[in-house]
C-alpha positions in Angstrom: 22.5 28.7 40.2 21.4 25.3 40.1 23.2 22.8 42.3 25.1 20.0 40.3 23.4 16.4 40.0 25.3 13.8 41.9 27.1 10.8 40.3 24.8 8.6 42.3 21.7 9.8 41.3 23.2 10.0 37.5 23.6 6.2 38.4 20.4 5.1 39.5 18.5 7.0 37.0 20.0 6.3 33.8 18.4 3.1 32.9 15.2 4.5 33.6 16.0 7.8 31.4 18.1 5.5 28.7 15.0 2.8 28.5 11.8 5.7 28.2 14.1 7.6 25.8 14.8 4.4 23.5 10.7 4.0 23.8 10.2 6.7 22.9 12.2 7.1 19.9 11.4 3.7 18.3 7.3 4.6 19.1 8.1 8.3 16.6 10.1 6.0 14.2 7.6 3.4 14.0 4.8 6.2 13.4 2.9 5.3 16.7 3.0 8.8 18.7 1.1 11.8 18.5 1.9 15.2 19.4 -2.1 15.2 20.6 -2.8 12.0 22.8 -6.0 12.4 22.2 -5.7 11.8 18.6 -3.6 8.8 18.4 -6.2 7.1 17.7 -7.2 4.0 14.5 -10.1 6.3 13.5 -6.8 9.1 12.9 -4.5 6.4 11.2 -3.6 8.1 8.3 -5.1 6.6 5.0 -1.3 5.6 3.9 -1.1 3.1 7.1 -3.9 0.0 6.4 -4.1 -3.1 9.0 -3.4 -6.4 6.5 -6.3 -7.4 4.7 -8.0 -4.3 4.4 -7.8 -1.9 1.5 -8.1 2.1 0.1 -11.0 2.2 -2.1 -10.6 4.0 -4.8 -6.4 3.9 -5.1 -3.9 2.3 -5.8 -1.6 0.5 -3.3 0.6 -1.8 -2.5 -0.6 -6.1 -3.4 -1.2 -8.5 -0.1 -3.3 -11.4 -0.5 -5.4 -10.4 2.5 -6.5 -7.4 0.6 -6.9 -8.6 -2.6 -9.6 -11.3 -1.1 -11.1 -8.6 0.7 -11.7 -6.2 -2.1 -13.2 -9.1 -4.1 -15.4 -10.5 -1.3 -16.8 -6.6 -1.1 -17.7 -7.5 -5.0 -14.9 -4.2 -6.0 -13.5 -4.4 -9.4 -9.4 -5.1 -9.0 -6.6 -4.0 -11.0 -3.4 -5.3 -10.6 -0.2 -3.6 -12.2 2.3 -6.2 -12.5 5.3 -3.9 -11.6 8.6 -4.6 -11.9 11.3 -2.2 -10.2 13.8 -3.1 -12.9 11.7 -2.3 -15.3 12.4 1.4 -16.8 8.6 1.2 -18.8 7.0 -0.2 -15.1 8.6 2.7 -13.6 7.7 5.6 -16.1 4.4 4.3 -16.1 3.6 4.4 -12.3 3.0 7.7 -11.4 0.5 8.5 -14.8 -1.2 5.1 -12.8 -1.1 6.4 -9.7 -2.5 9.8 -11.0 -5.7 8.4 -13.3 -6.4 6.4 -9.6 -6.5 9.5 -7.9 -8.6 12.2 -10.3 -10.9 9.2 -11.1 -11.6 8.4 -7.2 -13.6 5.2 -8.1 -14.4 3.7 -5.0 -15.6 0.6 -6.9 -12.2 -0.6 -8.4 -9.1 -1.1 -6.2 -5.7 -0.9 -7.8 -3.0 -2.7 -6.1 0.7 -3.1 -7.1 1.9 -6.8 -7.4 5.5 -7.4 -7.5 6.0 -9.4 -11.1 9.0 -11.3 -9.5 7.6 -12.9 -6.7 3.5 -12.7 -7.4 3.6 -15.9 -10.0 0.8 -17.8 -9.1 -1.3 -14.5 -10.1 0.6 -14.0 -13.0 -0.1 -17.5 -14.3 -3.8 -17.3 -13.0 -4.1 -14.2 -15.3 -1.6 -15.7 -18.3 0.7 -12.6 -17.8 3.6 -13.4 -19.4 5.1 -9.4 -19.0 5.5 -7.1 -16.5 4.1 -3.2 -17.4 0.9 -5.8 -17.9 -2.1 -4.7 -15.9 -5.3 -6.9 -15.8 -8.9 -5.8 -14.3 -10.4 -8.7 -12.9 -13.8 -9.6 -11.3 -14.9 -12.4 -8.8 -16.4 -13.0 -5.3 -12.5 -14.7 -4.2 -9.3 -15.3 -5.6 -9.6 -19.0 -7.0 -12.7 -17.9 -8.7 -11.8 -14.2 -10.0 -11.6 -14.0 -14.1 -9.6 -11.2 -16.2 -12.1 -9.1 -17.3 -9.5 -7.1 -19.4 -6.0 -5.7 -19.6 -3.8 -2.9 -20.4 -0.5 -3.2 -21.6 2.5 -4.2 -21.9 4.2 -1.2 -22.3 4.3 2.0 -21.9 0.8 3.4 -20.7 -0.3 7.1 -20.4 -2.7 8.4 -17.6 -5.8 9.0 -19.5 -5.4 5.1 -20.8 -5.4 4.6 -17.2 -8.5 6.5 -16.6 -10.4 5.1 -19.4 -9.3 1.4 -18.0 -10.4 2.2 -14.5 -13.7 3.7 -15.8 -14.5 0.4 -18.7 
């Protein structure tokens, strides 16, 4: 039988146990432990976790400036889907979108998803005046990037997707 723990050792431990548990716990809810040490590494990040300012080519994902420049500067084709999560047609539509991205796999366009209530100045820049709008544009940086075409508003099925993604 094992002998009982004191109160006093109870007492100087249990900020030490408290703090490494509490560590540990926000590390697995913030993604950043492993199972294998070894293979916590950035070359294992999983492809769902970018750094700001870098990109997925070939997907779809979700709009930061950073990445946007980036994907033009790397002369990629960007689509943007002026989402809106009110919007019942923005939300039908998203996973034929996200689907065409995927069984296309075109490494040379980069979809991201621009929030149509906040991302203005690109909606202006692009004369989108709807959400469930999506606009392929070219250029080597934002100020200088022109629509090269657009799909929508409205309702949008995945082989339209593909076909856009492809043009």
């Amino acid at each position: 039988m094992l002998p009982l723990l004191s109160q006093s050792f109870f007492m100087k431990y249990s900020f030490i146990v408290s703090t490494v548990v509490g560590t540990i716990l926000l590390a697995a809810c913030s993604g950043q432990v492993s199972q294998h040490p070894s293979t916590n590494t950035p070359s294992s990040t999983p492809k769902a976790q970018v750094a700001e300012g870098s990109y997925r080519a070939g997907t779809i994902q979700t709009y930061s400036s950073a990445a946007y420049a980036q994907a033009l500067a790397d002369g990629k084709d960007v689509i943007i889907d002026f989402h809106a999560s009110w919007c019942d047609i923005c939300v039908k539509n998203a996973p034929g979108i996200r689907a065409a991205f995927e069984s296309t796999n075109n490494t040379n366009v980069i979809g991201f998803i621009a929030d149509y209530d906040k991302e203005t100045a690109l909606e202006n820049q692009f004369g989108v005046s709807s959400q469930s709008t999506l606009v392929k544009v070219r250029g080597s940086d934002p100020t200088s990037a022109k629509k090269v075409g657009t799909i929508g508003p409205g309702p949008i099925t995945q082989q339209q997707m593909e076909l856009f993604i492809q043009s």
